[in-house]
C-alpha positions as CSV (number, residue, x, y, z in Angstrom):
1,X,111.1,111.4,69.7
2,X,109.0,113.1,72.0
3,X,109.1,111.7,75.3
4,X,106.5,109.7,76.5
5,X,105.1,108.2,73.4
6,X,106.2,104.8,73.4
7,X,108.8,104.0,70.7
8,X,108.5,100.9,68.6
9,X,110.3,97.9,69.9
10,X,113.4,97.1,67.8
11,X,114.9,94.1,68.7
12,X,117.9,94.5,67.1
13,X,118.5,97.6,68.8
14,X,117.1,97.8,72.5
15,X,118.0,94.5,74.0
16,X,122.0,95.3,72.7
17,X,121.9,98.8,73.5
18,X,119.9,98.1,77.1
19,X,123.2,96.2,78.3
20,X,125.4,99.3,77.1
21,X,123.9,101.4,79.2
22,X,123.8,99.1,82.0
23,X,127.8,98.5,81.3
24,X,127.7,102.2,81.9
25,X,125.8,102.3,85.2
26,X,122.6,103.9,83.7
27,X,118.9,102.8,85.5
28,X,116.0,102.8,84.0
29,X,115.0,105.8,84.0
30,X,118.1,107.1,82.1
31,X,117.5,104.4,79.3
32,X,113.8,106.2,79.3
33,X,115.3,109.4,78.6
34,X,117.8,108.3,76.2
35,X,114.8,106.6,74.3
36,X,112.4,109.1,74.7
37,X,110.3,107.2,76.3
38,X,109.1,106.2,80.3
39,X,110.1,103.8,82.6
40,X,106.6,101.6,82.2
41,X,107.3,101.3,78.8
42,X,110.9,99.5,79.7
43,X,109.0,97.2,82.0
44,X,106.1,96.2,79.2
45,X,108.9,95.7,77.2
46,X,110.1,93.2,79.9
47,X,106.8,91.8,80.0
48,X,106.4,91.5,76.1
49,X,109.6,90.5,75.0
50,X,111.7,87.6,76.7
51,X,114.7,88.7,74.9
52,X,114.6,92.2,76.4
53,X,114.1,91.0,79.5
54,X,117.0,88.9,79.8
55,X,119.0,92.1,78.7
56,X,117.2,94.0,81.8
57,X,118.1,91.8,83.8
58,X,121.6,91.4,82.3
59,X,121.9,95.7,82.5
60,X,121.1,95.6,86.5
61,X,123.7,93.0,86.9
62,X,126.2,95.1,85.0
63,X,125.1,98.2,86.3
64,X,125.8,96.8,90.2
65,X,129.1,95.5,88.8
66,X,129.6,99.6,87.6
67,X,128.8,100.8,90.8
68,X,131.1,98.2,93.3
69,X,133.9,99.3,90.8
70,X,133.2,102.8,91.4
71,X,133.0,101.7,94.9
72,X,136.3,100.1,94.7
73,X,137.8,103.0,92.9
74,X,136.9,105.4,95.8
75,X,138.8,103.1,98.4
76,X,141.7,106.0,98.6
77,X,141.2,109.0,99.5
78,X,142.1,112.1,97.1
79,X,145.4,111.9,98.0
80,X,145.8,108.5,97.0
81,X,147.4,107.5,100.8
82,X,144.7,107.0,103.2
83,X,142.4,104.4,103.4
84,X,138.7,104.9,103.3
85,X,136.6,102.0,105.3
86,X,133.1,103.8,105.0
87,X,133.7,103.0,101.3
88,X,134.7,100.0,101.6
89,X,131.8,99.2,104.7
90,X,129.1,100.3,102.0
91,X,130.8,98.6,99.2
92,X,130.5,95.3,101.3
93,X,127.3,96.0,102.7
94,X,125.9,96.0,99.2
95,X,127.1,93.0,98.5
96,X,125.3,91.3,101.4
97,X,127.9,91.5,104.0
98,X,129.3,94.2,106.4
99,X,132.3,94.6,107.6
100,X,132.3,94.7,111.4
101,X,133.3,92.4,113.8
102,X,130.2,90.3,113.8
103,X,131.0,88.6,110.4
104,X,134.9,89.0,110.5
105,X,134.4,86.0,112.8
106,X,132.8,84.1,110.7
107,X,135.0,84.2,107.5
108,X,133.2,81.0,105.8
109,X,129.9,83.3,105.6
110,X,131.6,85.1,102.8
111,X,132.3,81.6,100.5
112,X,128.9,80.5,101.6
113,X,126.6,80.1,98.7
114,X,123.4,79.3,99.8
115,X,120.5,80.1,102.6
116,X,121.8,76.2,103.9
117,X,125.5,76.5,104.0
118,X,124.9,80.0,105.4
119,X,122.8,78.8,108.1
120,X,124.4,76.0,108.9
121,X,127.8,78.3,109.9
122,X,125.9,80.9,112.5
123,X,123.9,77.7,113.7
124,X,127.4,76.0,114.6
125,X,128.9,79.5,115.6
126,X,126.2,79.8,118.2
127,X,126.4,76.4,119.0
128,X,130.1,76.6,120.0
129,X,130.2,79.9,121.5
130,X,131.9,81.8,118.7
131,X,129.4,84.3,118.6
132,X,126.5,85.1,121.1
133,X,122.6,85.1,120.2
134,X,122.9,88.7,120.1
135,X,125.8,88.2,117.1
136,X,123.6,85.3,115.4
137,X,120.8,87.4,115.4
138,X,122.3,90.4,113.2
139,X,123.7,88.0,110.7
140,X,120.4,86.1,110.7
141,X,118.9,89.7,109.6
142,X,121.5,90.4,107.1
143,X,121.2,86.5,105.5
144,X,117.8,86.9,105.0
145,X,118.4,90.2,103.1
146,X,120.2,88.7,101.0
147,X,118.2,85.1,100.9
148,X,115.2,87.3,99.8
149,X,116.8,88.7,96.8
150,X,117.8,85.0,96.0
151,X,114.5,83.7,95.6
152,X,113.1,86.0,93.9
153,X,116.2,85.4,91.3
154,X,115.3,82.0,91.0
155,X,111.5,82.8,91.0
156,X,112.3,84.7,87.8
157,X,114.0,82.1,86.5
158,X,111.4,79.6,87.0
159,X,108.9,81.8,85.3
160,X,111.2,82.3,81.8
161,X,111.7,78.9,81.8
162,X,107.7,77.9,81.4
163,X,107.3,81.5,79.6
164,X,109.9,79.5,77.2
165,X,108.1,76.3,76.7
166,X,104.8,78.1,76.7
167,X,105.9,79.5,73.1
């Protein structure tokens, strides 16, 4: 198929095959190629077809999953005896927390599963001189990082929800 023509939508196939590649740690752009097709197309798809979408969205989940066991994976050095923390820091600091001294103090940050709860432990942190407005300040930064990409999840959500009883 030659590549950028737009292929014809096949439910059966695309949605199913969209989360294989995500299993496999493959963006976009490589389920583009491996379609011959471009990356707009994927998102008009996205746009057009709820069913799709969901199995985007489903692929970036498992494709994040892919990479933080990768991530994991590369924890040892070569020789299997050493210990890599820059792995590891960059492993956690995708996931929304770094590993430093800042947050190691606050260990309930980690359980914490909304903007609330999370505020609500650096609030009483600062409050009871655990950690100093300099400290609260960094983890205020890396909470709304993280808060951001939240909302917008649940933004999503709302939309395919009335998307669905539009229909």
């Amino acid at each position: 198929m030659p590549l950028g023509r737009p292929p014809i939508y096949n439910p059966d196939f695309h949605p199913a095959d969209c989360e294989r590649l995500g299993r496999e740690g493959k963006f976009a752009v490589q389920m583009a190629r491996d379609w011959g097709t471009d990356v707009r197309t994927i998102y008009d798809w996205c746009d057009q077809h709820p069913a799709f979408s969901l199995s985007f969205t489903r692929a970036k989940q498992y494709r994040a999953a892919w990479m933080m066991e990768q991530a994991q994976n590369g924890l040892l050095t070569d020789k299997g005896t050493t210990f890599n923390s820059q792995v590891l820091g960059m492993m956690l600091k995708y996931d929304g927390v770094q590993l430093d001294d800042r947050l190691m103090k606050l260990p309930a940050l980690a359980h914490a599963k909304t903007f609330n709860a999370r505020s609500e432990i650096v609030v009483n942190a600062f409050a009871s001189g655990e950690i100093s407005a300099k400290e609260a300040n960094q983890i205020v930064d890396i909470i709304a990082k993280t808060a951001r990409i939240d909302e917008v999840t649940e933004l999503r959500a709302k939309l395919e929800a009335i998307e669905d009883k539009l229909k």
